[in-house]
TITOR-514065 format. One record per atom (N, C-alpha, C, O, CB): residue number from 1; atom name; x, y, z. Coordinates in nm, 4 decimals. Glycine has a CB too. Example, Ala and Ser with C-alpha at 12.3 -4.5 7.8 and 13.67 -1.06 7.14 Angstrom:
BEGIN
SITE  num  atomo         u         v         w
SITE    1      N    1.3190   -0.5690    0.7800
SITE    1     CA    1.2300   -0.4500    0.7800
SITE    1      C    1.3200   -0.3300    0.7800
SITE    1      O    1.4236   -0.3319    0.8465
SITE    1     CB    1.1308   -0.4473    0.9046
SITE    2      N    1.2850   -0.2250    0.7080
SITE    2     CA    1.3670   -0.1060    0.7140
SITE    2      C    1.2900    0.0030    0.7870
SITE    2      O    1.3409    0.1138    0.8039
SITE    2     CB    1.4084   -0.0598    0.5725
//
This chain:
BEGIN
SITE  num  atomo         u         v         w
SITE    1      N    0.0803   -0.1202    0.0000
SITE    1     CA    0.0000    0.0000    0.0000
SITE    1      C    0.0848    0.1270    0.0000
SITE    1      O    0.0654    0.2323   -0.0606
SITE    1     CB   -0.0914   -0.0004    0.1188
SITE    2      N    0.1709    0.0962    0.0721
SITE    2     CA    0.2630    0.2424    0.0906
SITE    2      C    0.3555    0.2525   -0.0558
SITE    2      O    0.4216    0.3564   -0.0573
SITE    2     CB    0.3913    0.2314    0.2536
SITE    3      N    0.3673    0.1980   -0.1342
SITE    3     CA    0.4452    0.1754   -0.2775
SITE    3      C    0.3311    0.2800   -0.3231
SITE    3      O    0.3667    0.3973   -0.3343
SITE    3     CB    0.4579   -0.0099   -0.3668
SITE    4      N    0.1655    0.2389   -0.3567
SITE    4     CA    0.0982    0.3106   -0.4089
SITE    4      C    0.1008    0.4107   -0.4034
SITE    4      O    0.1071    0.4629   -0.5147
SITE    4     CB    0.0259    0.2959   -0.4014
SITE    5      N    0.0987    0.4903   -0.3074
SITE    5     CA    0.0911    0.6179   -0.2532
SITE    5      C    0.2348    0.7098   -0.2687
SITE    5      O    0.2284    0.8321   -0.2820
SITE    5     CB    0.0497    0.5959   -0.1031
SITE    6      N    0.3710    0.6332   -0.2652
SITE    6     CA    0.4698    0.7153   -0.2794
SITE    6      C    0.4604    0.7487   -0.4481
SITE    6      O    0.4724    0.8611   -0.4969
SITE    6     CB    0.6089    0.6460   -0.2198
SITE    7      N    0.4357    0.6200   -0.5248
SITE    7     CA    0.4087    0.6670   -0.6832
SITE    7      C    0.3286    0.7604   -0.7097
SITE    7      O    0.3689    0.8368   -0.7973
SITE    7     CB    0.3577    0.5735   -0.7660
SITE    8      N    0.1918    0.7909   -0.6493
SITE    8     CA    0.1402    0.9493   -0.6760
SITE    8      C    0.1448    1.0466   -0.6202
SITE    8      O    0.0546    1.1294   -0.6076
SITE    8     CB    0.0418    0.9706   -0.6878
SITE    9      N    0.2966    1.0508   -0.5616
SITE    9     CA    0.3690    1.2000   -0.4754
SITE    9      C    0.4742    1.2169   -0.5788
SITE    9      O    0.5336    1.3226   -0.6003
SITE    9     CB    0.4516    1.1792   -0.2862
SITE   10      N    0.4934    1.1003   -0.6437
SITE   10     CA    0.6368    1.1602   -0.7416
SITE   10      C    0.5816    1.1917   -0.8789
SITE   10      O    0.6629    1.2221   -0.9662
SITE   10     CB    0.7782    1.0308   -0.7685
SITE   11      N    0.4318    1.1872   -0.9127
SITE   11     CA    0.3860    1.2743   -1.0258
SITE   11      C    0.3429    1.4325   -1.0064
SITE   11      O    0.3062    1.4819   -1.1130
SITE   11     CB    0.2693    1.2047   -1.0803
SITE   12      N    0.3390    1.5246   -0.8917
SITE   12     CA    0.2838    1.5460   -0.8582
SITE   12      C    0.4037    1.7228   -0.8759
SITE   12      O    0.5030    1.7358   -0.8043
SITE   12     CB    0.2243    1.4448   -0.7578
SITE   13      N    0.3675    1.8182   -0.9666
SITE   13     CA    0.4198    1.8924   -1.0106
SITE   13      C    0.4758    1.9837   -0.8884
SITE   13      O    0.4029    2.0051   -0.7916
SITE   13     CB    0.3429    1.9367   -1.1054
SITE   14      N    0.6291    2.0458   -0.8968
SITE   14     CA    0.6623    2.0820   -0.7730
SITE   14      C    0.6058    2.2637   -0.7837
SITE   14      O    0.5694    2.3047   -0.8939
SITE   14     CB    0.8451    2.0429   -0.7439
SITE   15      N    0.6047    2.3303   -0.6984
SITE   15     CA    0.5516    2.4568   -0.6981
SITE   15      C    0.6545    2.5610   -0.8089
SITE   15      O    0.6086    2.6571   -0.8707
SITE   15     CB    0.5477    2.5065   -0.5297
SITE   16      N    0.7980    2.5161   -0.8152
SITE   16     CA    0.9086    2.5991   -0.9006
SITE   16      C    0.8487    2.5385   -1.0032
SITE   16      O    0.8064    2.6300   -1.0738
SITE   16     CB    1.0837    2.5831   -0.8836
SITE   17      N    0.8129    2.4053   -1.0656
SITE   17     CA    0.7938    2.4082   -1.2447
SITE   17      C    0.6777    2.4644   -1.2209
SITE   17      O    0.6735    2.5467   -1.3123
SITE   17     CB    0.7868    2.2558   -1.3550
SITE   18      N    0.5859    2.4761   -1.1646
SITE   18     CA    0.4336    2.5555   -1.2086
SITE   18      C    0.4369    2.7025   -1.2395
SITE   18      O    0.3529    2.7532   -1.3139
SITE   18     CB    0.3220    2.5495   -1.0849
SITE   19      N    0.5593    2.7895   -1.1679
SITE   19     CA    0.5203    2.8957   -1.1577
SITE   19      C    0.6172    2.9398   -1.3255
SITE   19      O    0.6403    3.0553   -1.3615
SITE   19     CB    0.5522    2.9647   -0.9912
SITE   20      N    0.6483    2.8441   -1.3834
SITE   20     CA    0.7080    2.8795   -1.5153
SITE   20      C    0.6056    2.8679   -1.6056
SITE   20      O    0.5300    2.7716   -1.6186
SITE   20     CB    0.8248    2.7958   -1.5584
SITE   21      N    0.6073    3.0186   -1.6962
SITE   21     CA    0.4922    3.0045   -1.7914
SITE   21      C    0.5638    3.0119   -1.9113
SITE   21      O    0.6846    3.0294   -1.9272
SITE   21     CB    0.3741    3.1128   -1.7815
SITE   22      N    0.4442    2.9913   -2.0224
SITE   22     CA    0.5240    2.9836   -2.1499
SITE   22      C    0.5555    3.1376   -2.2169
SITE   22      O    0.6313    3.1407   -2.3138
SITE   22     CB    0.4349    2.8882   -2.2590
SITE   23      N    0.4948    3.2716   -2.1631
SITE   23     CA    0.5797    3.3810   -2.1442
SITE   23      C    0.7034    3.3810   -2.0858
SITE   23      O    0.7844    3.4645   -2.1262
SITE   23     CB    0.5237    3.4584   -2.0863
SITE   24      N    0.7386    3.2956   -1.9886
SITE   24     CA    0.8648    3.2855   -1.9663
SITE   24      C    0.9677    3.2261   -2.0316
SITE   24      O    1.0867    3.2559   -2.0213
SITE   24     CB    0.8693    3.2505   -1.8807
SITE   25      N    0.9138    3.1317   -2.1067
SITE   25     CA    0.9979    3.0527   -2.1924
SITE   25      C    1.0382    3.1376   -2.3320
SITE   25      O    1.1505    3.1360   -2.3824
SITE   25     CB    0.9172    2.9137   -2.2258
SITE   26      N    0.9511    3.1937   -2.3708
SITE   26     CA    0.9763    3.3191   -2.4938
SITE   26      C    1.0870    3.4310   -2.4871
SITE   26      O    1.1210    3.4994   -2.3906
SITE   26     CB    0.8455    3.4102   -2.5028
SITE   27      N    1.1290    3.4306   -2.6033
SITE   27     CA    1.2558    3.5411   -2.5797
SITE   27      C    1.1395    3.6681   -2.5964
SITE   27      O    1.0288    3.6658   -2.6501
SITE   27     CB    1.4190    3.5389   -2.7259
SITE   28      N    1.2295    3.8037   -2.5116
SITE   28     CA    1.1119    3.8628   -2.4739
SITE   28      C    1.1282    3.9557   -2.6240
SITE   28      O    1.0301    4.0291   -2.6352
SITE   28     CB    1.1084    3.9455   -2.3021
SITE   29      N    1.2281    3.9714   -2.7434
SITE   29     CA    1.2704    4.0091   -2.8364
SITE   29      C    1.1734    3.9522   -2.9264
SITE   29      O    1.1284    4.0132   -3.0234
SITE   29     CB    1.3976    3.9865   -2.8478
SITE   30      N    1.1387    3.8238   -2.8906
SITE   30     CA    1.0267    3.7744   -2.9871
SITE   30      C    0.8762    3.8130   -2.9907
SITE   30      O    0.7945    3.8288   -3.0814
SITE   30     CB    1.0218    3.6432   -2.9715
SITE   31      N    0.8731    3.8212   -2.8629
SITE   31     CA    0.7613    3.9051   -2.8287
SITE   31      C    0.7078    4.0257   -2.8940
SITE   31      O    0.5979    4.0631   -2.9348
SITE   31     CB    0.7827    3.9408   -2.7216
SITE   32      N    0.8720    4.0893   -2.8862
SITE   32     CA    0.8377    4.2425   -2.9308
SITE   32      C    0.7839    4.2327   -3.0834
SITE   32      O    0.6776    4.2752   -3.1285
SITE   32     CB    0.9861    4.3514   -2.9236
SITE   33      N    0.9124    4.1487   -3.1646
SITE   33     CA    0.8098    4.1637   -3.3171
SITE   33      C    0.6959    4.1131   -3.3010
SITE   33      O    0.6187    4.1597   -3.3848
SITE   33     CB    0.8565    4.0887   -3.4526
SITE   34      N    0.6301    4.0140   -3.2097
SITE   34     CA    0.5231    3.9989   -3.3155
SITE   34      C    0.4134    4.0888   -3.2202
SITE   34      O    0.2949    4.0860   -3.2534
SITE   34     CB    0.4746    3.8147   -3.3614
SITE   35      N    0.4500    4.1584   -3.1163
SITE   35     CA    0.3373    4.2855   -3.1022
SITE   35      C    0.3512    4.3554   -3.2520
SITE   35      O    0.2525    4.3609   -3.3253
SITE   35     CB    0.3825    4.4171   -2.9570
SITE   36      N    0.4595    4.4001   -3.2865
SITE   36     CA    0.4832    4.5131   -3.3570
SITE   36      C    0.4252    4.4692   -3.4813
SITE   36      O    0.3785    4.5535   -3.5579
SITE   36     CB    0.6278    4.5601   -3.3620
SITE   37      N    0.4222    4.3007   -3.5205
SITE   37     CA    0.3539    4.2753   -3.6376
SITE   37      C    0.2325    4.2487   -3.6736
SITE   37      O    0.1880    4.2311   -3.7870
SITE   37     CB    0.3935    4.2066   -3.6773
SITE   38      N    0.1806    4.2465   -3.5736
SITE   38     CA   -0.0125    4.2383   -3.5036
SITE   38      C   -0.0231    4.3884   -3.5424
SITE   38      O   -0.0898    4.4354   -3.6347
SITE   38     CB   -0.0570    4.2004   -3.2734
SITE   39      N    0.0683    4.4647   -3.4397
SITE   39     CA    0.0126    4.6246   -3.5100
SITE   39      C   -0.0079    4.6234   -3.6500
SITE   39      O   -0.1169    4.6084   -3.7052
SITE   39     CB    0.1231    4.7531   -3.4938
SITE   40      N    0.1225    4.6428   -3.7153
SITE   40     CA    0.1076    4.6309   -3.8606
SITE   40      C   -0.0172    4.6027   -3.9545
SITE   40      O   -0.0874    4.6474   -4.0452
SITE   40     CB    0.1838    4.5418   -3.8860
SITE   41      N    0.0093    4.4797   -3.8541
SITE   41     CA   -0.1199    4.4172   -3.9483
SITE   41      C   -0.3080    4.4868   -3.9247
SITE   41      O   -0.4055    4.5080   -3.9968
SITE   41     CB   -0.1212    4.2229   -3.8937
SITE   42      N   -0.2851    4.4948   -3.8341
SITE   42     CA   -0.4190    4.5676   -3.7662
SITE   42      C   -0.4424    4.6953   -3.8532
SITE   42      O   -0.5451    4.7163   -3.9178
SITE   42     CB   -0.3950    4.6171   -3.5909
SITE   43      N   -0.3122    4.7941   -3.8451
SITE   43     CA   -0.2921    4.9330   -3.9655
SITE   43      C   -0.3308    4.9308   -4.1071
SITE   43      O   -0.3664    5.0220   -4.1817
SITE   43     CB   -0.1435    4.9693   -3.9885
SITE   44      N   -0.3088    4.7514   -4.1343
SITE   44     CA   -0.3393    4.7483   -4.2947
SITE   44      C   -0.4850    4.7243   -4.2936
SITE   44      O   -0.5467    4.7740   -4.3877
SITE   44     CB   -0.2554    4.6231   -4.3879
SITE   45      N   -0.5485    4.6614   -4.2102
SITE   45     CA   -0.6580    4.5644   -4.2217
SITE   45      C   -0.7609    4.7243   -4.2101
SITE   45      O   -0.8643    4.7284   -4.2767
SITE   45     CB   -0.6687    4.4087   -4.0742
SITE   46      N   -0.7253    4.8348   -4.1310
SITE   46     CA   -0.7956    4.9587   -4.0940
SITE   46      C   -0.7783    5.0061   -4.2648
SITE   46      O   -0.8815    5.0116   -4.3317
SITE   46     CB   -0.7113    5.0697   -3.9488
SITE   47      N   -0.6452    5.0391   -4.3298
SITE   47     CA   -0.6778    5.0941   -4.4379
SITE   47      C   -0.7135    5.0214   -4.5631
SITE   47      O   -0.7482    5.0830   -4.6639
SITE   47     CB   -0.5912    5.1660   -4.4569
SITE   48      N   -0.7061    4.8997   -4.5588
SITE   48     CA   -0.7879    4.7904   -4.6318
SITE   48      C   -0.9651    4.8462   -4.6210
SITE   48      O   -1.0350    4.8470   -4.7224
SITE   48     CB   -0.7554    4.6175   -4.5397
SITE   49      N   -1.0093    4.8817   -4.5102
SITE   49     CA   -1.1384    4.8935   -4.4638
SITE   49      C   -1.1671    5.0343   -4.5031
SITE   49      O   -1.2621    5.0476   -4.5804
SITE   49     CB   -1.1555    4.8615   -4.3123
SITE   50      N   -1.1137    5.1263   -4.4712
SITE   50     CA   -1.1458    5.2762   -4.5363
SITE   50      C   -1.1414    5.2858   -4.6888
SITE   50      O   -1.2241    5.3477   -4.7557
SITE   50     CB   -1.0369    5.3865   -4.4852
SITE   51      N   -1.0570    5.2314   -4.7278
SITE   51     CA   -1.0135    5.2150   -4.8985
SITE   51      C   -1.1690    5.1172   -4.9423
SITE   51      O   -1.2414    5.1564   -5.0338
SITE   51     CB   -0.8116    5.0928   -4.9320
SITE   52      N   -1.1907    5.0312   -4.8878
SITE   52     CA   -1.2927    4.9287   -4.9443
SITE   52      C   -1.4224    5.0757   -4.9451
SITE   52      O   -1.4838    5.0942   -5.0501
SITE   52     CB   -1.3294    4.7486   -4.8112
SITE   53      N   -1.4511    5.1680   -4.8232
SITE   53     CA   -1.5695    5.2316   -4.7778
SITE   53      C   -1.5253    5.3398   -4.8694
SITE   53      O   -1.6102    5.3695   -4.9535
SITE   53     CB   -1.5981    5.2608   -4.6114
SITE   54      N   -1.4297    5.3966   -4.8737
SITE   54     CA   -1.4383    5.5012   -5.0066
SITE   54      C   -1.4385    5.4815   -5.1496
SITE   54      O   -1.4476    5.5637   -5.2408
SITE   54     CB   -1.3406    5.5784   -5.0059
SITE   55      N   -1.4228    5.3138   -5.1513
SITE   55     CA   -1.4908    5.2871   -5.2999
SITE   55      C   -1.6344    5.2972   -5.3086
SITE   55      O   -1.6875    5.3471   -5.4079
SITE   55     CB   -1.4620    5.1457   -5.3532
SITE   56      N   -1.6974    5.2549   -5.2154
SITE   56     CA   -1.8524    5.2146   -5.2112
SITE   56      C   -1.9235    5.3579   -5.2003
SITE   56      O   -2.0399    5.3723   -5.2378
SITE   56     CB   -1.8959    5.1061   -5.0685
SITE   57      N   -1.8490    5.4615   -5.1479
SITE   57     CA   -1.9337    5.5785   -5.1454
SITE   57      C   -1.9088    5.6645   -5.2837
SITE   57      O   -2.0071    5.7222   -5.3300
SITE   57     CB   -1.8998    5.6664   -5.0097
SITE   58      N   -1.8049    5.6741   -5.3400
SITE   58     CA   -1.7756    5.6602   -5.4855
SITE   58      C   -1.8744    5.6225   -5.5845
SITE   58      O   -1.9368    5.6955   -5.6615
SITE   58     CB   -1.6815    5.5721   -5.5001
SITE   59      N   -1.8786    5.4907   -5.5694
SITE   59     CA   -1.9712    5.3949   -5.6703
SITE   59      C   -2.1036    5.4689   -5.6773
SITE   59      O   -2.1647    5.5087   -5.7764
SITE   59     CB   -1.9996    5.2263   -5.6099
SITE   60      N   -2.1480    5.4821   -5.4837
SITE   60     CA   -2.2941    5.5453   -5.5103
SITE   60      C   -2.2843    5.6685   -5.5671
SITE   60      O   -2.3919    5.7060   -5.6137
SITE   60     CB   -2.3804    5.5646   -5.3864
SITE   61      N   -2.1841    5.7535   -5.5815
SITE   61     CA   -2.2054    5.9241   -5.6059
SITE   61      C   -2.2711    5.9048   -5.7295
SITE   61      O   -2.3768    5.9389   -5.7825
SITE   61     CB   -2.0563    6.0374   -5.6206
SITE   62      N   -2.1061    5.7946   -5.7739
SITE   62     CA   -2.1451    5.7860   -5.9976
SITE   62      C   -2.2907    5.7624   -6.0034
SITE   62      O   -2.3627    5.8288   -6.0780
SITE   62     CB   -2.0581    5.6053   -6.1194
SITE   63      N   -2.3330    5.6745   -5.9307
SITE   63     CA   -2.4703    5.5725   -5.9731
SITE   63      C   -2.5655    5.7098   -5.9534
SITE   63      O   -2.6369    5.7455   -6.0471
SITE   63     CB   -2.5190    5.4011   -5.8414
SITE   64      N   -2.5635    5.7753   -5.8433
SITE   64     CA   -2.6699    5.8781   -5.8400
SITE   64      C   -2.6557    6.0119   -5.9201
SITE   64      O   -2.7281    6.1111   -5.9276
SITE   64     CB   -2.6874    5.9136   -5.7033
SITE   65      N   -2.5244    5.9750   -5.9826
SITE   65     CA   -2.5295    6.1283   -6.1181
SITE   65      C   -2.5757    6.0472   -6.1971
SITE   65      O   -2.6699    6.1128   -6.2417
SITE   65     CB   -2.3728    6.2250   -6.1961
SITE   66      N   -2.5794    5.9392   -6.2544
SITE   66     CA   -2.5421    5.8886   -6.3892
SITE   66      C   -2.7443    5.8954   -6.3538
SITE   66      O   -2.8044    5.9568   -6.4420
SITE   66     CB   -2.4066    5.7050   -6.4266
SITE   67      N   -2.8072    5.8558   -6.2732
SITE   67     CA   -2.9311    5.8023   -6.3161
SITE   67      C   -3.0164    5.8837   -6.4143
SITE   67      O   -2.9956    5.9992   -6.4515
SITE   67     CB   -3.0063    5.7776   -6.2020
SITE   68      N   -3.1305    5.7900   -6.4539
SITE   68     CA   -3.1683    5.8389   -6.6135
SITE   68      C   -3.3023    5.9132   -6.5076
SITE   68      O   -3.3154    5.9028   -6.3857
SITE   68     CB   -3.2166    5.6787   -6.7832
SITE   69      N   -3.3911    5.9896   -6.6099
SITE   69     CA   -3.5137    6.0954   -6.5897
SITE   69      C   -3.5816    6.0198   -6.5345
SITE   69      O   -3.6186    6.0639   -6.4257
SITE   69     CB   -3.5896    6.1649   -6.7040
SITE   70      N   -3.6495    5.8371   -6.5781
SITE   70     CA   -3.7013    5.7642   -6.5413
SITE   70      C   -3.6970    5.7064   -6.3721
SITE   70      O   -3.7950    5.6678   -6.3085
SITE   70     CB   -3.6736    5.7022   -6.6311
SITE   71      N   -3.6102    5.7107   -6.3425
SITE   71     CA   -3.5341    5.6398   -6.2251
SITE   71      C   -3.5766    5.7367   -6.1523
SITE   71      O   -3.6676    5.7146   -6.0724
SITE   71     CB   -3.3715    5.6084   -6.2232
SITE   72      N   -3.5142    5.8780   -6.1652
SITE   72     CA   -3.5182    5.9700   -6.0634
SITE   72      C   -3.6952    6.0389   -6.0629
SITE   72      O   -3.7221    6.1344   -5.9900
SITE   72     CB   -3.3843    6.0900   -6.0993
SITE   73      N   -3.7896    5.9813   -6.1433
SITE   73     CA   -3.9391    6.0400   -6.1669
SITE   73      C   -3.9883    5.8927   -6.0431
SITE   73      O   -4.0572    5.9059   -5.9419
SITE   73     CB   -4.0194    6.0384   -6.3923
SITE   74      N   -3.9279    5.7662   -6.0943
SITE   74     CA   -3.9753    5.6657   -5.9909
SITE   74      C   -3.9408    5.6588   -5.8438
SITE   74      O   -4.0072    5.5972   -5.7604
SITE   74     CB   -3.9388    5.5509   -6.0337
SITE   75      N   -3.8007    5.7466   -5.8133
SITE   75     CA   -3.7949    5.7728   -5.6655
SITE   75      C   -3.8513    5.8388   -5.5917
SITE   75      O   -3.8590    5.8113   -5.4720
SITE   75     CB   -3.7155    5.8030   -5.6324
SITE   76      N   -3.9131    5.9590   -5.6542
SITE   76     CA   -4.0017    6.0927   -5.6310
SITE   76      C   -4.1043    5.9770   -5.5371
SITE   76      O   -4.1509    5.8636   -5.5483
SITE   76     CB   -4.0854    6.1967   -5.8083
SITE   77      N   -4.1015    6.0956   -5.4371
SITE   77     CA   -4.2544    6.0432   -5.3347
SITE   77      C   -4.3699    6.1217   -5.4198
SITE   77      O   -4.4801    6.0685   -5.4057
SITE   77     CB   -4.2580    6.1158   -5.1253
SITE   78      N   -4.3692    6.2451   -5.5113
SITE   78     CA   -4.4752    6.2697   -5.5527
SITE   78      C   -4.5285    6.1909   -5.6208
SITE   78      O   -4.4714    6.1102   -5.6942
SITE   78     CB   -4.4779    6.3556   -5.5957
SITE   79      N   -4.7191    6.2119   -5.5960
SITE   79     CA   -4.7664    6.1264   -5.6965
SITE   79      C   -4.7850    6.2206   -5.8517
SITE   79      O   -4.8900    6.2848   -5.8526
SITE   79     CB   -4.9157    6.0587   -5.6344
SITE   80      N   -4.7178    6.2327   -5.9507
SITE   80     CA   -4.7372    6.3065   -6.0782
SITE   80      C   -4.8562    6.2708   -6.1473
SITE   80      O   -4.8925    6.3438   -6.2395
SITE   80     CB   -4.6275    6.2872   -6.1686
SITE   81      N   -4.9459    6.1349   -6.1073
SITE   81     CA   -5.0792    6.1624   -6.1933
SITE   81      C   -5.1667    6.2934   -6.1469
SITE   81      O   -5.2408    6.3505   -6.2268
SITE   81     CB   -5.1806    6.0272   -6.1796
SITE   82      N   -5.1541    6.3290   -6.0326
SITE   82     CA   -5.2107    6.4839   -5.9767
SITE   82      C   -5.1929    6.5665   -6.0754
SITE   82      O   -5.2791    6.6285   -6.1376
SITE   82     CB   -5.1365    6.5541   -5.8483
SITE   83      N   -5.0869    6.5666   -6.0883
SITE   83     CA   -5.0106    6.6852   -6.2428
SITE   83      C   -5.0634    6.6922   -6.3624
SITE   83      O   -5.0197    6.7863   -6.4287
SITE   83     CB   -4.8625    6.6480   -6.3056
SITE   84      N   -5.1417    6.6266   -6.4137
SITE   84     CA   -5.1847    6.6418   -6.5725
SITE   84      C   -5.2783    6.7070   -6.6358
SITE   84      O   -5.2868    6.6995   -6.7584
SITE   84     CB   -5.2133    6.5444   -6.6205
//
């Protein structure tokens, strides 16, 4: 019985390996690039996103010059059979 019991004291993690994390194990140099490359990337993904939104407000300007007499008589809230 006492065999049993000493075998699950010697699995039994000591308080110095626990308090090692895997931030500790990292060079802290490594760290730094890949904050700095998360930024990066975050900077592109923002002007990826403004560039995408100033195409789309673009697109609508053209679309709302270009429209024909028809289009812009069918958006009208007036009713024009009143008119004749």
């Amino acid at each position: 019985m006492k065999k049993k019991t000493k075998q699950k004291n010697q699995f039994k993690p000591k308080k110095e390996e626990a308090a090692v994390t895997l931030k500790d194990m990292i060079n802290p140099e490594l760290i730094k690039q890949l904050k700095e490359q998360q930024d990066q990337l975050k900077a592109a993904e923002e002007r990826k996103k403004e560039a995408e939104e100033q195409r789309k407000r673009e697109e609508r300007r053209l679309k709302e010059k270009n429209k024909s007499f028809e289009e812009l008589l069918n958006e009208s809230g007036m009713n024009w059979k009143e008119f004749k």
